[in-house]
N, C-alpha and C positions, 0 to 999 in steps of 0.2 A: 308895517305890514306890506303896505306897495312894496318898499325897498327889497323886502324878502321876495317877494311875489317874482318881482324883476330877476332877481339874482338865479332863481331856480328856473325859472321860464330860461332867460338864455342858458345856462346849462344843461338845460334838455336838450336845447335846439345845437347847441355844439355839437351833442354827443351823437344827433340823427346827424346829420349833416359834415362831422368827422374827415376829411380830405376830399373836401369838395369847396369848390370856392364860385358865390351864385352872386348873380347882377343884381339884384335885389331881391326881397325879403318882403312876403305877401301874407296873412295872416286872414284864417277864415273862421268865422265866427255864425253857428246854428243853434234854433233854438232847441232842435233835437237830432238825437246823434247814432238813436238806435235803428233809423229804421233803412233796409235796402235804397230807398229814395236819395237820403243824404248822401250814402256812402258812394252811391254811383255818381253823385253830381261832384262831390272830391275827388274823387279819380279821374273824371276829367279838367276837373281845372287842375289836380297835379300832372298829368301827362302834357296839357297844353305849357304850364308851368316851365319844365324839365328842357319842354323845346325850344325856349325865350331864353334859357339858361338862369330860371329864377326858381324860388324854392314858395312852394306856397303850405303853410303848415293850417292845420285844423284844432285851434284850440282847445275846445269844450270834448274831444273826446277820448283823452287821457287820465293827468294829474289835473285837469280845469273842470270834470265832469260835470262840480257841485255849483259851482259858479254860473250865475246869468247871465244874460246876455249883456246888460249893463257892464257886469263884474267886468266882464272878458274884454269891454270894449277899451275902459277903464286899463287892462294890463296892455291891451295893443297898443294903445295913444302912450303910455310910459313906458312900451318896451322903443318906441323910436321905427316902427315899422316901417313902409317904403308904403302900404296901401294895404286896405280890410277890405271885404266881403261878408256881409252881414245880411241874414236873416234878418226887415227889420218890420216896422209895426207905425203907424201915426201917431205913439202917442210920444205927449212934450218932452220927458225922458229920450227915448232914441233922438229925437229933431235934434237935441241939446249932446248929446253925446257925438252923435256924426256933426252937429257942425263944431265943437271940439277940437277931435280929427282934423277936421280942414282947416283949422287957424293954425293946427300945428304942422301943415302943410303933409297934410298924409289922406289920398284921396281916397275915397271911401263908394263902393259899390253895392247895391241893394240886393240884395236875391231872392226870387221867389214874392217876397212883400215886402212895399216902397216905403217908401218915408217920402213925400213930396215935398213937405215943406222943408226938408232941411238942403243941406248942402252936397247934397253927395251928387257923384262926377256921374252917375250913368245905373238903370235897374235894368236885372238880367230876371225878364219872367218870360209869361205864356200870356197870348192875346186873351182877356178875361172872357171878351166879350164873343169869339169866335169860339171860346170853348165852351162857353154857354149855350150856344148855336148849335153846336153837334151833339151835346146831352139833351137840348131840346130834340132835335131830329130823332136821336136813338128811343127816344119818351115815347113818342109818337109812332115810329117803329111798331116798338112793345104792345101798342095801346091796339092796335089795329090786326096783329097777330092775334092778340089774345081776344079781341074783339070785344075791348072794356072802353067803357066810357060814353054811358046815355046822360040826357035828362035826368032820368029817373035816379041813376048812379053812374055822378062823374066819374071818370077814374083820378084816385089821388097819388099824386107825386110829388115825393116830399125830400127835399136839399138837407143835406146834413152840414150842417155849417159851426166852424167854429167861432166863439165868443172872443178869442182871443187874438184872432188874425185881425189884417187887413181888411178893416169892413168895406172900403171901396172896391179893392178888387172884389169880394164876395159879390158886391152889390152889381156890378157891371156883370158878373159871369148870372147873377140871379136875374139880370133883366133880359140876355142873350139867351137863356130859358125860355122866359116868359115872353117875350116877343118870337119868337119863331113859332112856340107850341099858339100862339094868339094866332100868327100867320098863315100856318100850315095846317091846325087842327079839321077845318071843314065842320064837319056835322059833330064831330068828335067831343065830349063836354068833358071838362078837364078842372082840376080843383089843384092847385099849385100851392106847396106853404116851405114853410125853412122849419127845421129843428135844431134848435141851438145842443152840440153836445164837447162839451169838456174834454181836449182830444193830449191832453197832458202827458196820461200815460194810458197803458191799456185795460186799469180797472175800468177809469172812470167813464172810456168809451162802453166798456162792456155795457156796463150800468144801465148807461145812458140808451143804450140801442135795445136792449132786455125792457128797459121800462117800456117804449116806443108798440114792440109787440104784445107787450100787457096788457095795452089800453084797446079801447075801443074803435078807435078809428086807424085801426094799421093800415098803411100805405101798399098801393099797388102798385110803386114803382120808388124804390129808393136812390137816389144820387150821392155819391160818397165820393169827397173833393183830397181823400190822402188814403197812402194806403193803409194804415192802421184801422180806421173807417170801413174802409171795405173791406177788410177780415175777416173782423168782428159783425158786420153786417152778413156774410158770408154765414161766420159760424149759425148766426141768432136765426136766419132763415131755413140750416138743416134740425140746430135744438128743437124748433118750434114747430117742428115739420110745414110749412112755406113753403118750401121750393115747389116754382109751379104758379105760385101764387103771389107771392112778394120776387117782383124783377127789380136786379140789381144791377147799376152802372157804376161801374166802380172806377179806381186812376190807380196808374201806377201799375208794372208790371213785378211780378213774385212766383216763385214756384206755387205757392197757393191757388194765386189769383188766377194763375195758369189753366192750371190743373180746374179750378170749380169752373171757370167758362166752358171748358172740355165736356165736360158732364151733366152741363147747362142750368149751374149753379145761378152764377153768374152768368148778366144777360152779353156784357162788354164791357172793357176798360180803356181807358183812355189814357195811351201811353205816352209821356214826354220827353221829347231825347235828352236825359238828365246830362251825358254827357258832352253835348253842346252848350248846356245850359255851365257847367263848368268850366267851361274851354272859352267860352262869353265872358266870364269873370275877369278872366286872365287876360283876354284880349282887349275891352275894356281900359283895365290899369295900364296896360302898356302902352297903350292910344296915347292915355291920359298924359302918363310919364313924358312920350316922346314929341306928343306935337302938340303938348296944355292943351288940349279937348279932345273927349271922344264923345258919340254918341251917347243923347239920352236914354234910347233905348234898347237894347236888345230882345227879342221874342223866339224866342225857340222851339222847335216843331214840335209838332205833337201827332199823334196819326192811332187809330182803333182798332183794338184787337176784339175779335169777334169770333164764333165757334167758326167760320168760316176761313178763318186766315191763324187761327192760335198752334195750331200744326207748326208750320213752320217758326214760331217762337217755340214749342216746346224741344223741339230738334236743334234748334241753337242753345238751349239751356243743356238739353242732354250733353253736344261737345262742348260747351264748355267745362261742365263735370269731369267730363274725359279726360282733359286737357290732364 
């Protein structure tokens, strides 16, 4: 099965790559491949790519769709690659795959969620705990406009978190919450909790978010850490008629997400420059390649969009359309 697996992986990669001859051969590996988020973070580590005269290919969102991130890691380390880029997670499984990789001298960089305990040359993320920091600030924002949060009736702000990520990074960006809104609240009484929801594909989010405003205790400020998350958080507050009511901080920038802060759906998003965060990748392995070590870490900016500044992203989304 590997043998086949190998044979048709380089015959794809021939047939992109067809009279072009590249210094090495980079191989990016996510654990999802639908959404605006990803695709923007591949286009910058291929443009940065392109400039090193290196080819950097994205496995999982072809002929590999069906295969996990194991699977794929699995086809890199036997395709003989030069360096991955990997979505990756703590548990023993990735540690054991990435250090793998580096026995078979093929450096390996984290994206997005680390592996610490393995081997890999360098994580290309966002400061956990400084973004926690500024969803704490916007919490409080919110809380003080709307003039919620007594004794009587805290206001509740509730993280949307997934079960399946990086629970250290989660936990670091849930403490940068929780210590700033502790800091900065004042007289303000504030009730802070996580909701664990299933962010696999977008039933399971829907579900998960539909249950949340079922129940009894719906949140007066929800945090949504991807953009699938705050979509659907999105949608569930116009279904329910919410808006108004349930404020939403969301990540990730989309014509959606755009469009519902305009309208003041959505309270703010917290945008990451994905394609630095790609171009970090790249830079990274080639550190790595050129002088055996590069930085452990890279962090990539991140900056708020807000009904007072979404203007001028909606006006960059319009020329781009144009284009």
């Amino acid at each position: 099965m590997a043998g086949y697996i190998l044979w048709f992986y380089k015959g794809s990669f021939q047939e992109e790559t067809a009279g072009e001859t590249y210094d090495r051969y980079y191989m990016m590996i996510m654990q999802e491949d639908q959404s605006g988020f990803w695709q923007s973070v591949y286009q910058g580590a291929y443009e940065r790519a392109l400039q090193e005269n290196v080819y950097v290919d994205w496995l999982g969102k072809d002929s590999f769709r069906d295969y996990g991130v194991e699977e794929q890691m699995e086809i890199a380390i036997a395709s003989g690659v030069d360096g991955i880029i990997v979505t990756a997670g703590e548990t023993e499984e990735m540690t054991a795959w990435i250090n793998r990789a580096d026995a078979a001298d093929i450096p390996v960089v984290t994206l997005y969620g680390d592996n610490t305990q393995s081997a890999r040359c360098s994580f290309v993320g966002v400061g956990s705990y400084n973004l926690g920091r500024e969803y704490g600030r916007q919490a409080l924002k919110i809380m003080r406009e709307r003039r919620i949060g007594t004794q009587e009736r805290p206001a509740k702000v509730t993280l949307l978190v997934n079960p399946f990520a990086n629970s250290l990074d989660q936990n670091i960006l849930y403490s940068g919450i929780q210590e700033t809104i502790e800091q900065e609240r004042g007289d303000t009484a504030v009730e802070l909790s996580q909701q664990s929801v299933d962010d696999t594909n977008a039933f399971s989010v829907e579900e998960s978010v539909r249950d949340l405003f079922m129940g009894e205790d719906i949140p007066d400020i929800l945090i949504c850490l991807n953009e699938l998350n705050t979509t659907c958080a999105y949608q569930a507050v116009v279904d329910y008629n919410k808006v108004g009511t349930v404020s939403i901080l969301g990540h990730y920038v989309s014509d959606t997400i755009l469009n519902a802060i305009d309208r003041n759906v959505i309270y703010a998003t917290v945008n990451i420059d994905t394609a630095q965060m790609g171009a970090f990748c790249i830079d990274a392995l080639q550190e790595y390649h050129d002088l055996g070590y590069t930085s452990q870490y890279f962090t990539a900016d991140i900056n708020l969009i807000t009904r007072d500044n979404v203007e001028e992203y909606l006006r960059g989304e319009e020329s781009e359309n144009d284009e």
